[in-house]
C-alpha positions as CSV (number, residue, x, y, z in Angstrom):
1,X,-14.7,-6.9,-19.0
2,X,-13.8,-5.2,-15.9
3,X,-10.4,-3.0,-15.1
4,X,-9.1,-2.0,-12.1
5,X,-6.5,1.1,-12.6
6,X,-4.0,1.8,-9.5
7,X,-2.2,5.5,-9.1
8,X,-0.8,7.5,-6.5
9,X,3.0,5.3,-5.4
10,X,6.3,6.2,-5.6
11,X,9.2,7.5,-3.6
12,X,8.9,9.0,0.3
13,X,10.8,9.5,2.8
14,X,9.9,8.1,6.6
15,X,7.4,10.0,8.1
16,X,5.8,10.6,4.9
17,X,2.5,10.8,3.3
18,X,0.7,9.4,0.0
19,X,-2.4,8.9,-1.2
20,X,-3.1,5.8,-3.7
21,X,-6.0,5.9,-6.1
22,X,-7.9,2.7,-7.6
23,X,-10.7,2.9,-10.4
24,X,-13.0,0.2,-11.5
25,X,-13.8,0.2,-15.3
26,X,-16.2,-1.8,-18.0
27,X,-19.3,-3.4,-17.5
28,X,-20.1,-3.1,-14.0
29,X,-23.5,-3.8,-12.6
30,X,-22.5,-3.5,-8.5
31,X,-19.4,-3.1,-6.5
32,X,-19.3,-4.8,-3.1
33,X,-16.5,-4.7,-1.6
34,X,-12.8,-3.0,-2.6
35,X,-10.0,-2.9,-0.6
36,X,-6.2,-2.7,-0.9
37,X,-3.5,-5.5,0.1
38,X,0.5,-5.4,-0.4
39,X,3.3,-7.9,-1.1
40,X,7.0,-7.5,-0.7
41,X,8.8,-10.6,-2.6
42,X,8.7,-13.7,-0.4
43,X,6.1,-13.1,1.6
44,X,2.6,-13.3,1.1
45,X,0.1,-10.6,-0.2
46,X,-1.8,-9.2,2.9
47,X,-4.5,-7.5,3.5
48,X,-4.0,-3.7,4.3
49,X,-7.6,-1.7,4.6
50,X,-11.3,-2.9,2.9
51,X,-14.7,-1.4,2.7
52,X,-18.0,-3.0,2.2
53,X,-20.8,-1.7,0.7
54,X,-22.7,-1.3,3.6
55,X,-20.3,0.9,4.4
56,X,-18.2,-0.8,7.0
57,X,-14.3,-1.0,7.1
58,X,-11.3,-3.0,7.9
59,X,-8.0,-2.0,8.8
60,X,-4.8,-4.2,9.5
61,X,-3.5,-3.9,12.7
62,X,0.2,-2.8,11.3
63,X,-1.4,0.6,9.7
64,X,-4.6,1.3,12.2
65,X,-4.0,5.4,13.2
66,X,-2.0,5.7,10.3
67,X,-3.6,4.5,6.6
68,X,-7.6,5.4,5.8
69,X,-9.1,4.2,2.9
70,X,-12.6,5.3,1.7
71,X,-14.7,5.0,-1.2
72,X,-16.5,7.0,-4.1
73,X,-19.1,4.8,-5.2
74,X,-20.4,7.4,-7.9
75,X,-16.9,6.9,-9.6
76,X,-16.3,3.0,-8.4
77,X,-13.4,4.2,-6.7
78,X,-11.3,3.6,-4.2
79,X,-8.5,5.7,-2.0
80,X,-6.4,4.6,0.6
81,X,-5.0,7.8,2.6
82,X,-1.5,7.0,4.0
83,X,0.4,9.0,6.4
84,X,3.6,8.7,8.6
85,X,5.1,6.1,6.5
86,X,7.3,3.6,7.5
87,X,10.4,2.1,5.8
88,X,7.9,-1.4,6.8
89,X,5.7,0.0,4.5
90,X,7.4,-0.4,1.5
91,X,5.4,-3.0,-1.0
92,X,3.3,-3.0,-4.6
93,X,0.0,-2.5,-3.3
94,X,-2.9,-4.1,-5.0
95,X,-6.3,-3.0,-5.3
96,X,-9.2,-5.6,-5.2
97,X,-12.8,-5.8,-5.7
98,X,-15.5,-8.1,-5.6
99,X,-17.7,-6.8,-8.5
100,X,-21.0,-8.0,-10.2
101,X,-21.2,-7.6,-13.5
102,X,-24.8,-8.8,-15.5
103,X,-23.7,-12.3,-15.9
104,X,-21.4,-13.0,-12.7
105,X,-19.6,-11.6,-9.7
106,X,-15.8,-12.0,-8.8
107,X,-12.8,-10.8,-7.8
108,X,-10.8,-8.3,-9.6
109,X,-7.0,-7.2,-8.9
110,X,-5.3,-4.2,-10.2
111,X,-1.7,-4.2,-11.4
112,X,-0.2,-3.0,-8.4
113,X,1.5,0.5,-7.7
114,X,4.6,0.4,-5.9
115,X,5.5,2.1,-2.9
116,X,9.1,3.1,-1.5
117,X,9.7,4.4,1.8
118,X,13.0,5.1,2.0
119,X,15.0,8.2,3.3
């Protein structure tokens, strides 16, 4: 069984900072790739930043110069680093992960941590 564990949302005003936290958990053989999207209701979940194993990233176009996202693989973690926020912003982010585990490999979503930009 493997857990993905989002942290880090809440409230900020425009121009603001945050920093969201993911964690994979359980029986986890490899990670990879992980990556964040967000969803607002009635529109579809999209993809915000994702890092390979290899080591390469990618970053939407609505957040390049603005979000980073990196990775601890020691800790099967993953951050994304979010600065001058925009009220555009505003969404449950999800983090995702393609993870091997001894017997298969899929994809994993977290829960979602919801983000407010608002001043």
């Amino acid at each position: 069984q493997v857990q993905l564990v989002e942290s880090g949302g809440g409230l900020v005003q425009p121009g603001g900072s945050l920093r969201l936290s993911c964690v994979a958990s359980g029986s986890i053989f490899s990670i990879y790739r992980m990556g964040w999207y967000r969803q607002v209701p009635g529109k579809p979940r999209e993809l915000v930043a994702s890092t390979h194993v290899s080591g390469g990233t990618n970053i939407a176009d609505s957040v390049k110069g603005r979000f980073t996202i990196s990775r601890d693989n020691a800790n099967n973690s993953v951050y994304l680093q979010m600065n001058d926020l925009k009220p555009e912003d505003t969404a449950i982010y999800y983090c995702d992960a393609i993870i091997a585990t001894l017997t298969a490999g899929m994809a994993y979503w977290g829960k979602g941590t919801l983000v407010t930009v608002s001043a």
